[in-house]
N, C-alpha and C positions, 0 to 999 in steps of 0.2 A: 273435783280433781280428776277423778278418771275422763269425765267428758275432754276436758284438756289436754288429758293425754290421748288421747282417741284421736282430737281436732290435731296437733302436732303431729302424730304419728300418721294420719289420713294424709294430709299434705304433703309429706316428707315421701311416704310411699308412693302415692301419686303421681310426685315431681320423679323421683328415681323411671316410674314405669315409663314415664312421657321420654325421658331421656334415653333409657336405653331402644326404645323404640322410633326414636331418631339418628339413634347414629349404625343401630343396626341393621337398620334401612338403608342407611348411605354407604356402609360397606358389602352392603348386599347388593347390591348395585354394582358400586366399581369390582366387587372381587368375580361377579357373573360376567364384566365386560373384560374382564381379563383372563378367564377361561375361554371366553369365543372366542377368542384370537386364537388360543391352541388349537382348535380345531384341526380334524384333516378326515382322511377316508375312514377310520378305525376309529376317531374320535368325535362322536358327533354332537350338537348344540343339546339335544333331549340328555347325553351322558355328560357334557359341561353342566346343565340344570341340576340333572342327579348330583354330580358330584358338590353344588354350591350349598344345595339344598340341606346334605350330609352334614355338610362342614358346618355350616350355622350354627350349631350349640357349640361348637368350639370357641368359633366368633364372641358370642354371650359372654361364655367363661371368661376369656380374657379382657372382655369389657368391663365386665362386673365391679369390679372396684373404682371402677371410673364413673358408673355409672353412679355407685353410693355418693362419691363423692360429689358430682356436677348435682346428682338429685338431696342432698343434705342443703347442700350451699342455694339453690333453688326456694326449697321447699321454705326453710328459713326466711332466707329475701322474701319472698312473699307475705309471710306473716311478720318480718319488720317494716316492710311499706307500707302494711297495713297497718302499723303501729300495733299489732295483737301481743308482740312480745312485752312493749311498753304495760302494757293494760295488764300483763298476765304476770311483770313482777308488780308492776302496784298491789296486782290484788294477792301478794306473797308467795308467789310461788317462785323457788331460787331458780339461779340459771342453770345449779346441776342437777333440778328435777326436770327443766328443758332438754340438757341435753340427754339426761335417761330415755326421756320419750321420742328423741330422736336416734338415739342406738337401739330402740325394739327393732322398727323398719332393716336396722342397719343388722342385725343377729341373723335376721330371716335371707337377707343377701349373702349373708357369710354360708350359714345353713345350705342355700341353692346353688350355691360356687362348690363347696366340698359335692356333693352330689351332682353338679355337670361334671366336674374335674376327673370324679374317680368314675362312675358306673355309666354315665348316659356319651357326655360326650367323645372320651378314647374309643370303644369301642364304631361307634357314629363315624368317627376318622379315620378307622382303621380301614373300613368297608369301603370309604369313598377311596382312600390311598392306593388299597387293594385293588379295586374294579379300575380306575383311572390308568394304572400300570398296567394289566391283565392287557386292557383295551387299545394303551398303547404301546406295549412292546413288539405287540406281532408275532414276529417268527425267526425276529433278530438272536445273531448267537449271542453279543454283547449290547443293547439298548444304552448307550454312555447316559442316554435323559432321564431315562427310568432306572428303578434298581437300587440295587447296594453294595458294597465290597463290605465283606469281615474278613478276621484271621481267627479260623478255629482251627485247634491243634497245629500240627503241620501243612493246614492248606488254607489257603488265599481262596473265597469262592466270591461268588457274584451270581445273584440272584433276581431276574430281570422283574417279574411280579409272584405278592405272596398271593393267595387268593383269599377272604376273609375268614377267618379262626386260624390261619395257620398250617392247616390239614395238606391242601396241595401248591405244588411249587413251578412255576413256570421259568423256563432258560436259567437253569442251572451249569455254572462254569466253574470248575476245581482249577488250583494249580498246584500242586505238590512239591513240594520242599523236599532235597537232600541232608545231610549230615553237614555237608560246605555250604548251605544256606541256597544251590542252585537246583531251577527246575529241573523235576525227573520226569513230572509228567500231566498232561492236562488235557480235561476231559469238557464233552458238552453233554448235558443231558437235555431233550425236550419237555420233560414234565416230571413230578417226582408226586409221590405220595406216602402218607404215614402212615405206617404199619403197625400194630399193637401185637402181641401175641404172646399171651400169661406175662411173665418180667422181663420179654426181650424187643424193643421198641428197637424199631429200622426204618429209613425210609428206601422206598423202592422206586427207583429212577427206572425211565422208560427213553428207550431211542438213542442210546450213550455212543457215541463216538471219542474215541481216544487215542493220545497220541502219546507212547513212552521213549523218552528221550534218554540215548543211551551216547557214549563216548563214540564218535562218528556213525550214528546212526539213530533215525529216527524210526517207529514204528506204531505204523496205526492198525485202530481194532476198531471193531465195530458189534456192540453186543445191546441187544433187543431187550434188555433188562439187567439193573446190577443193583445190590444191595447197598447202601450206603449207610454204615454206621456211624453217627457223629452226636457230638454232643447241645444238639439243636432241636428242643421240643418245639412245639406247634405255640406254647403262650409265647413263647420266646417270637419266636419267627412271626408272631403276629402283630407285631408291635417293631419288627425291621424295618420297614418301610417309613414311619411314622418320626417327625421329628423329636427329639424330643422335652419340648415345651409344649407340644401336643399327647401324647401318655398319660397315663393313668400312673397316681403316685406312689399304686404297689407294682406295676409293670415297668415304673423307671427304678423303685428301689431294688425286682430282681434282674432288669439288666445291669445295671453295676455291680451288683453281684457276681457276674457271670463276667463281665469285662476285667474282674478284680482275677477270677481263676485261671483268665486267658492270660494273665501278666499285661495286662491293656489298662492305659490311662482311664478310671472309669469318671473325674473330674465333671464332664460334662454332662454325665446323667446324674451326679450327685446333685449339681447345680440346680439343675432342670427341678430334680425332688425337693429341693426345701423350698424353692420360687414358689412352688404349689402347694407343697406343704404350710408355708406362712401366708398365703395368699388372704384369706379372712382374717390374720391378722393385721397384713396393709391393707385392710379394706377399714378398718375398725381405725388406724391410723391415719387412714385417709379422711374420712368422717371427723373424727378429732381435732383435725385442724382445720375440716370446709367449717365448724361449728362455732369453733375460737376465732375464726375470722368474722363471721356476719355478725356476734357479741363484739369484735373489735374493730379492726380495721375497716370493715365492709359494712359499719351500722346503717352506716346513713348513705351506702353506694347508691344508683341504677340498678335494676336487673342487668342490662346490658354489659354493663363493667364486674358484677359479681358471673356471669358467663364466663367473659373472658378471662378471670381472676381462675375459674376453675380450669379454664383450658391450660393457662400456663403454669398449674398445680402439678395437671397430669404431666405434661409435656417434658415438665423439671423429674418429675418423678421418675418418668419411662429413660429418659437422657442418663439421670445415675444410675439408673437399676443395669443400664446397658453397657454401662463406664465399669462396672464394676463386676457385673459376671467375664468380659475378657480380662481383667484386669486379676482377677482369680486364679482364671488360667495359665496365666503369662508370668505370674508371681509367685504362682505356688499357695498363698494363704485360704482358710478354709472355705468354702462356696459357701457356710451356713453364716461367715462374718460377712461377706462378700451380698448374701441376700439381707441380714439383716439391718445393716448400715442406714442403705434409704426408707426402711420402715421407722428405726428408731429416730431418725433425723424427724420424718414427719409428724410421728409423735411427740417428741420431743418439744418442737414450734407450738405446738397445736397447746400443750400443756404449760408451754410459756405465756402463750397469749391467753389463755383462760386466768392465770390467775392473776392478769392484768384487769380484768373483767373486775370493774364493782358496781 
């Protein structure tokens, strides 16, 4: 029995490696050919390389259930055209000690997704986001390409590149709020850094030009260093730039933390958090129903038609899961029903058609 499970689980894993190493080849490919076109003086094809190269376990991450799933539905077809499944319930062995030995494979994919998710890949993207910005902002006040807008406390800033950890800040833009909600006053700084000093954390801006906006008159300064007190640590600030379906899922759960104390919709990084937080669970429901199907529908497919069967698995998948985080938003209901929806639906199928299975 163990050999069996060895031979099932070899195959299954196999079929997953061959798979994700085809299609993240093929997006390694288009997403390099679509960096070279950014190119310009400041951004060059060796810093498009760095930055694809960075990103690739991101790539992985978000493949990964895709990949269980086309390498289940694979690995299976193979050993039904081979007739081994037939051979393997004659000789007693049930279909849900089959599919136990094709969720080991499928646990170790869940296993390497929580670990690209949280420790390897955010950071990996933070670095390439960082230096990519760094290298394209220049010496612009405002880069509209790069960057970000927050609202912390009373000011509107914009932040052209973070540099990787956080620590230092390039083109830094304030706009300050009055009491009547209008500008009093708005500053540029060329660089900023983070200051520690026993329990009074600052950051220290370099090069600040400002401009304060008074009732028929405007008034500029020009000061060679200013403290800037705010409530923006370096984890924080190192993960601005960073989308976030790209974060790490304690770096999205403390910026909606943070969005929640600003009075800011934090909806979208909630979203973002339970997507990745359940993620090995629709990996697990994805598998469930590549399994239910080559036991059912798919016994007696083509390879070529069980391919396509997986392609328009994911495609269905990725279409509600899309339908359903704006649809969140736009309605107000929870982002954790909103993610859960298309997992239980594919479980749901998957454990329909198995107990069709005799």
């Amino acid at each position: 029995m163990r050999k069996i499970d060895s031979h099932i689980r070899s195959t299954v894993l196999l079929s997953m490696l061959v798979v994700i190493s085809l299609i993240v080849t093929v997006d390694l490919v288009f997403t390099l050919s679509e960096e070279m076109s950014s190119t310009d003086e400041n951004y060059s094809a060796l810093n498009a390389l760095a930055f694809v190269l960075f990103t690739t376990p991101t790539s992985i991450y978000e493949l990964l259930p895709f990949t269980a799933l086309g390498g289940a539905l694979i690995g299976l077809g193979i050993l039904a055209s081979n007739n081994e499944l037939v051979v393997m319930q004659a000789a007693g062995v049930t279909v849900w000690r089959i599919v136990w030995a094709v969720l080991k494979p499928t646990l170790f994919i869940m296993l390497l997704s929580l670990l690209l998710g949280e420790f390897i890949a955010p950071p990996l993207e933070q670095i390439a986001q960082s230096n990519k910005a760094v290298q394209k902002s220049g010496n612009a006040s405002i880069s509209s390409a790069q960057g970000s807008w927050r609202k912390v406390g009373d000011e509107y800033i914009h932040i052209n590149a973070i540099a990787p950890g956080g620590q230092s800040l390039f083109g830094i833009t304030r706009y300050r709020l009055g009491l009547n909600r209008s500008i009093v006053s708005s500053s540029f700084a060329e660089s900023a850094e983070y200051i520690e000093q026993n329990e009074e954390n600052y950051w220290l801006l370099q090069n600040v030009s400002e401009s304060l906006i008074q009732p028929g008159a405007i008034t500029a300064a020009q000061n060679p260093q200013e403290i800037w007190r705010v409530d923006l640590s370096p984890e924080l600030l190192a993960v601005l730039l960073v989308e976030p379906d790209r974060q790490s899922i304690s770096g999205l759960y403390r910026f909606a933390r943070f969005f929640e104390a600003e009075g800011l919709d934090p909806a979208t990084y909630y979203l973002a958090f339970w997507k990745k937080l359940l993620q090995p669970i629709a990996t697990l429901a994805l598998v469930v129903l590549a399994v239910s199907f080559v036991f059912g529908p798919l016994r007696e497919s083509t390879m070529g038609f069980r391919v396509f069967v997986s392609m328009g698995i994911a495609l269905a998948f990725t279409i509600t899961q899309r339908m359903m985080e704006p649809a969140s938003l736009l309605y107000g209901f929870s982002p954790l029903i909103a993610v859960l929806i298309p997992i239980m639906f594919c479980a749901a199928l998957g454990l329909y058609f198995m107990r069709r299975v005799r």
